[in-house]
N, C-alpha and C positions, 0 to 999 in steps of 0.2 A: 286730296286737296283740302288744304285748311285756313279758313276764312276767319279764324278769331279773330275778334274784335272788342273793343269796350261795349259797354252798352249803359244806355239810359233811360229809366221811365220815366215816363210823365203820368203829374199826376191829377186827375179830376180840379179844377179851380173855379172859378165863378167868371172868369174869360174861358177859360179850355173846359169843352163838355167832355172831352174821350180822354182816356189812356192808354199809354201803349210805352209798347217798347222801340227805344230807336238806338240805331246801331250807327257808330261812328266811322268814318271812312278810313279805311286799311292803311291805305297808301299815301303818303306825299310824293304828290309828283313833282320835281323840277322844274322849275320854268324853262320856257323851249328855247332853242336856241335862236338867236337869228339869223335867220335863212337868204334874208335880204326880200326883193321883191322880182314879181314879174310883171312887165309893161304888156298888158294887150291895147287893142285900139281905142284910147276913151279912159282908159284908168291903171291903177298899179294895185296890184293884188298881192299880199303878202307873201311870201312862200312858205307851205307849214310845213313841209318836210322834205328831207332827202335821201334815198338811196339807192341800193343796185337795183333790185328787179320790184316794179311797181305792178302790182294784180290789180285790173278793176275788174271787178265781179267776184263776188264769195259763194256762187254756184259749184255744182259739183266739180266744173273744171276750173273754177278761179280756186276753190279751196287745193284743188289736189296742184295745180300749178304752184302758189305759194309755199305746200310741204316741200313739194319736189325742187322748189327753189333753195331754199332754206338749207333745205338736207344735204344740197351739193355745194354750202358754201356760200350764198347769197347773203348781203341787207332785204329784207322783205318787207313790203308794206302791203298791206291788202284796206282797198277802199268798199265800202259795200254799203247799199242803198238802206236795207233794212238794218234789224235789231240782230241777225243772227246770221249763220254759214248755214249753206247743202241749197240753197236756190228753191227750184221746183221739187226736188227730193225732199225737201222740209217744208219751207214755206210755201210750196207750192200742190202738197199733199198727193205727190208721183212717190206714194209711197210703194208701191209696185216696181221694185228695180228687175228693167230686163234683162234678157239673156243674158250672163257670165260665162256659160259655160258653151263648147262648142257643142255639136252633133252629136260625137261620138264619146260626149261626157268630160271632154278635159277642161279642165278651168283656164282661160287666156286670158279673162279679164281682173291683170292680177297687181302689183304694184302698191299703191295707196287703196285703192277699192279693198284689195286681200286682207291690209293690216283696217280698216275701221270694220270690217264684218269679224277679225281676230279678235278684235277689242271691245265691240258692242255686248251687251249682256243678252246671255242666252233665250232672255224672256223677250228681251226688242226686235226676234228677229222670227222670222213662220216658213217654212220652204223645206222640199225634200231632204233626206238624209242624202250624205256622200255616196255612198254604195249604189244608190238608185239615179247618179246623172245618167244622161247617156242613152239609160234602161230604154227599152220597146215593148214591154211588158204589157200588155194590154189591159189588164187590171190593174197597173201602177199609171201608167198614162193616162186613164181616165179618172182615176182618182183626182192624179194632181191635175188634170185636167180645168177641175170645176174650181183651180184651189191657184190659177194664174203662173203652172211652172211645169208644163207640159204643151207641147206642141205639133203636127205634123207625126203624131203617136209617139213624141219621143219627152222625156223627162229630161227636164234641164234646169240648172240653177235660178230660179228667175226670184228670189226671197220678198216679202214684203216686213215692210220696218218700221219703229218706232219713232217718227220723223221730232218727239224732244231728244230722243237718245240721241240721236246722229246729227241734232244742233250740239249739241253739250261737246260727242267726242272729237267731231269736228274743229269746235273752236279750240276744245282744251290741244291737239296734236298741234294746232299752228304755234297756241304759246308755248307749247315744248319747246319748239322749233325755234323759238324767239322771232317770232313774226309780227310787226307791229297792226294791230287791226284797227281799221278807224271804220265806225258802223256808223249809220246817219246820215251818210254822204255822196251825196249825185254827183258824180262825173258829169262836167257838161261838156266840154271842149279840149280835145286835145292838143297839147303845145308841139309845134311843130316849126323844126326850124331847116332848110335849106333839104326838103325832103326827107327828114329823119325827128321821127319823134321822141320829145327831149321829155315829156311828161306831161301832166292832165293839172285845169282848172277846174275844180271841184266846188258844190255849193253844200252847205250846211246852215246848220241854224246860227256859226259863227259869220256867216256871210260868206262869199266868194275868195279862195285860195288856193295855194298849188302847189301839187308833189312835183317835186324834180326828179327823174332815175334815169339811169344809163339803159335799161331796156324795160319797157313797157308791154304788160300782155293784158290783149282784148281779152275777156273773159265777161263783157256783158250778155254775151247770148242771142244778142240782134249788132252785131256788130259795129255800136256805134259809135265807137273811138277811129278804126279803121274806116269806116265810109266818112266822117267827117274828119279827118288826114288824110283824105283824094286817093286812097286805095279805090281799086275798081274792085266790084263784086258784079254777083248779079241773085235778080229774086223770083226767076221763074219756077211757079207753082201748079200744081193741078189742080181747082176747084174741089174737083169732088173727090180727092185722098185725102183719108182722116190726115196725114202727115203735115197739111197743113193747116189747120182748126187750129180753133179756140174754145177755150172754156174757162170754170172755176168750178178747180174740184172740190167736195166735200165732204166728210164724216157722219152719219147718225150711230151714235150710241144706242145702248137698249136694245140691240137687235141680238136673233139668234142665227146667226148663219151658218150653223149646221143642218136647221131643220128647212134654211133656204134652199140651201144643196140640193138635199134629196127633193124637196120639190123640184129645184128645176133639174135633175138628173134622173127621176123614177116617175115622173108626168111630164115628158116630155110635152105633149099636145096640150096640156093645161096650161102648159110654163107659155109655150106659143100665143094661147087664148090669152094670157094674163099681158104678155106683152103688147099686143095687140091693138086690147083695151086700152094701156097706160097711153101708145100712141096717140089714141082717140080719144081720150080724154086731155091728155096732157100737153101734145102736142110735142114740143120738147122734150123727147123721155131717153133712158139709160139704165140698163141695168147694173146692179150692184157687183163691187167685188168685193174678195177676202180682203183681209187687214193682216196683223199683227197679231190680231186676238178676235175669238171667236164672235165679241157682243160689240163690233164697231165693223161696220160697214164703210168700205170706198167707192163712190160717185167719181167716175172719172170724166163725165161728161154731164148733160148732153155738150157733146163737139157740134162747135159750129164755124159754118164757111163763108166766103164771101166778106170776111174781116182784115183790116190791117193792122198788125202788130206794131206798126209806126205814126200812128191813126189815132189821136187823142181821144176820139169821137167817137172812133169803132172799138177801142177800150172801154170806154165807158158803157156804151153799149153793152157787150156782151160782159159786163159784170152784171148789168141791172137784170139781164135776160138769165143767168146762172142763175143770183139770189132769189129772183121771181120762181124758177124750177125745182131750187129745191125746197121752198115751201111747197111747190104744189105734188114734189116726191114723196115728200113727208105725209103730206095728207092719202095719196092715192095708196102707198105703200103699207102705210098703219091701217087702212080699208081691207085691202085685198091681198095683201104678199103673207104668205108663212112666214112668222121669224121674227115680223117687223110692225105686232100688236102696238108692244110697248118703246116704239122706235121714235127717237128727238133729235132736234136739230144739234149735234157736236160743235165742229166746227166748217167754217165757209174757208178757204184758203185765203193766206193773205196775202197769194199772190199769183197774180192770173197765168192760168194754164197756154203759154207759149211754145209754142212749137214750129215755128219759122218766123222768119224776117228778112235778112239778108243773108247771103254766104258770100267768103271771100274767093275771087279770083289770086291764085295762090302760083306759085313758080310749080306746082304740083297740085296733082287732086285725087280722094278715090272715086273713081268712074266704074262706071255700072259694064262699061266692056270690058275690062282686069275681072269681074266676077268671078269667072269660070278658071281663070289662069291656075289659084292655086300658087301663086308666085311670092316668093319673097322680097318686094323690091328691096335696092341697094338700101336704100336710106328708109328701112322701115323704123318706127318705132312705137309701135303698137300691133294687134291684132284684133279684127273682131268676128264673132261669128258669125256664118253668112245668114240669108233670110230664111231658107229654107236647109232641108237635107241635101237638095242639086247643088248645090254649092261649095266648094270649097273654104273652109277659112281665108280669111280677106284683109290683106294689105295696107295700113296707114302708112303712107311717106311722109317724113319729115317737111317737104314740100308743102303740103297741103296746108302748114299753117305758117307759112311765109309770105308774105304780101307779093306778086309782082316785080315790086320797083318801089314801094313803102318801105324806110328804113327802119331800126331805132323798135319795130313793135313785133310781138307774134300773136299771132289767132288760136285760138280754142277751144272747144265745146262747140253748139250746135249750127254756129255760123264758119264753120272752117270750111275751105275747098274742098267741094265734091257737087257731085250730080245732081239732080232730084232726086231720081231713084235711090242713090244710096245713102241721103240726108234723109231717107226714113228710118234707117237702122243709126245714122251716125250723130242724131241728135240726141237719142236713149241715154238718161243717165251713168250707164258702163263705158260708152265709149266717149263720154264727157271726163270723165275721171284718169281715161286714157290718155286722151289729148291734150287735157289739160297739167300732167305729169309732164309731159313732153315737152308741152313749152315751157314749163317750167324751169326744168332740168337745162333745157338746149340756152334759156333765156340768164341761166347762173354760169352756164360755160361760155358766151359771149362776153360777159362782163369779166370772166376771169383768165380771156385767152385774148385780150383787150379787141374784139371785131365785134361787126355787124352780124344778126341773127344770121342772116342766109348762107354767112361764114364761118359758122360750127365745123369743127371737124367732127363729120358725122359719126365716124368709129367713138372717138370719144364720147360724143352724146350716149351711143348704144351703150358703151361701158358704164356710163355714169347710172343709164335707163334700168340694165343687167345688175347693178347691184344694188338699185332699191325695187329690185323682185320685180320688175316688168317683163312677162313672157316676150319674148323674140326668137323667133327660130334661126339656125344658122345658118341659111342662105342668105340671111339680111347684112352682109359685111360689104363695106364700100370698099371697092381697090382702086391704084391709083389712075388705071385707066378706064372708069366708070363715070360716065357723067349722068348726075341725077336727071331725068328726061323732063323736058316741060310741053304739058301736052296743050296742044291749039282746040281740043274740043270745048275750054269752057270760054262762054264768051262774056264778057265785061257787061255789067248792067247799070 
């Protein structure tokens, strides 16, 4: 990548105290076309753009949506709230990506996820060698144990990452792709016409305006394009599973988390007493994980309940209650933890730790009684590893991120159809990357086979899924006397 430019100093005057160097802008862009306008109720809003497959969300699944758009052929636009792509995996500092690999060591979580870890630099990324997935080694499993990629005694791909690298390769694969990005800009309302949504009213610092596309993918992550275009979901939770918490995670530098380790792996009962204490004094407390690198510590919590992710109030809240904890981490930690003398506040995440909202009610969903099947549905496209070793690898149906009876949009990432139970493993960044591919993919073959999402010819999508590297086993072929099932377990909320 090369960014020359002219450049200019400035120099010291008796109006200007600084000098510096400034650099002239690259690019002349065009003036836009016009797109005409759109009438909502009360006013006409410009149109600022249009094309085939429109992504709101630049999360792991809006990012890998828009590759996988792109790649088969789409207009791509991706709209996104912040300054940068990967969502919670970056800006949300879940830089702990979980399970990749199954049980028995093979990698399924492969497609867009396989090429950004192909392409990350070898220093942005920390997790077991190849040879040892899989492993039950008991000295290898307890290693990687303390190190966030072992589980259930079994060693599994679970890497932690450099969340600037994986904004950088992120954004740079969508401009490969010729994807247009527009950072800055809130989605507020999707345009919706005779039950089929034609494209989103977005706000910015330009004011209120609107992408037009022929298919639309959710990829906000609380699903709130499709709940506000009259799709049915539903939000039931458990209080007391971490799966549905909140937080803001965060960084201290300065640390040694090697010599954390062995504290808490060779004084077990000390590590206990230390914890203990942090409770009682802290109140809020969490302990540390690995990183990237040995002298930067991850705060994944403290997680907390009894919040709404749709909850202005309760947003706010539980940032004030994060920032408050991790001064008082810092303080307790630089007291009494090995490792964490010379330990500072890095960074606070710039953006709050979400992990449920809404999920859609979908023409399909994965359900927590397929668990055990081991089955390939017809219309798979995706795989994820199950929760434990009783499990069988587990099932995404194309289904799942289909609306109902919503036309014009598809769902992806952590608000897509499924259970409770299995929207704890289905919100994890890997199987965001998954599903977000999917709709992607299925969202460019709508547009180029002129039908409605839920009218993909499935085979197709698989083939399109099959040759940007998405594992699928080959029981997942639709025939022509297979009807995709729609199950009545989930009920509308």
């Amino acid at each position: 990548m090369n960014d020359k430019v002219n450049m200019i100093t400035t120099q010291r005057t008796e109006e200007r105290i600084l000098s510096s160097d400034i650099f002239e802008r690259k690019e002349q862009r065009a003036p836009r076309p016009d797109y005409g306008y759109w009438d909502e109720p009360g006013q006409r809003i410009p149109i600022y753009h249009r094309c085939d497959v429109l992504v709101v969300g630049g999360g792991p699944s809006g990012t890998a949506a828009a590759a996988a758009a792109a790649r088969a052929g789409a207009n791509v636009t991706l709209l996104e709230r912040y300054n940068h792509l990967g969502g919670l995996s970056t800006g949300g500092l879940v830089i702990w990506i979980d399970r990749m690999s199954d049980w028995q060591g093979e990698l399924v979580i492969r497609g867009f996820a396989q090429e950004l870890f192909e392409r990350l630099p070898p220093d942005a990324v920390a997790g077991p060698e190849r040879e040892v997935w899989g492993s039950q080694d008991p000295v290898k499993a307890a290693y990687w144990a303390q190190r966030t990629a072992a589980y259930h005694g079994v060693v599994t791909w679970s890497p932690t990452i450099d969340p600037e690298r994986l904004k950088l390769l992120s954004q740079e694969i969508l401009l490969e792709r010729q994807v247009k990005l527009v950072y800055h800009s809130w989605a507020a309302q999707p345009i919706v016409e005779n039950n089929t949504v034609r494209g989103v009213a977005f706000e910015s610092k330009e004011g209120r305006m609107a992408i037009m596309a022929k298919v639309v993918v959710d990829a906000t992550g609380d699903g709130d394009l499709f709940a506000r275009a009259g799709a049915a979901f539903t939000n039931d939770i458990e209080a007391a599973d971490v799966h549905h918490c909140m937080n803001t995670a965060w960084l201290f530098g300065g640390v040694d988390m090697r010599r954390w380790i062995d504290f808490r792996a060779g004084q077990p009962e000390a590590f206990a007493a230390f914890m203990d204490r942090g409770r009682a004094e802290c109140g809020l407390f969490e302990r540390p994980f690995v990183s990237w690198r040995d002298d930067i510590a991850l705060f994944m919590g403290p997680r907390q309940t009894g919040y709404s992710a749709l909850d202005v109030d309760d947003l706010t809240a539980v940032e004030v209650r994060s920032h408050r904890a991790m001064a008082q981490h810092l303080a307790f930690f630089r007291a009494h933890a090995p490792g964490f003398e010379q330990a500072y506040m890095m960074l606070s995440a710039p953006q709050i730790g979400v992990r449920h909202a809404r999920r859609l009610v979908g023409v399909d969903a994965v359900l927590r009684s397929r668990w055990s099947d081991g089955v390939a549905l017809p219309d798979e496209v995706g795989v994820t590893p199950a929760v434990s070793p009783k499990f069988p690898n587990i099932s995404i149906p194309y289904g799942a991120l289909v609306p109902q009876s919503l036309e014009g949009l598809l769902a992806c990432g952590r608000h897509i159809s499924c259970d409770r139970n299995s929207h704890g493993f289905m919100r994890e960044i890997p199987q965001c990357w998954i599903t977000g591919q999917a709709a992607g993919a299925a969202a460019a073959l709508a547009v180029a086979q002129g039908v409605q999402p839920r009218a993909v010819d499935v085979q197709s999508l698989q083939t399109e899924l099959l040759a940007q590297g998405v594992y699928l086993r080959p029981g997942a072929q639709v025939r022509a006397d297979t009807e995709v099932p729609v199950p009545q377990t989930v009920a509308a909320g």
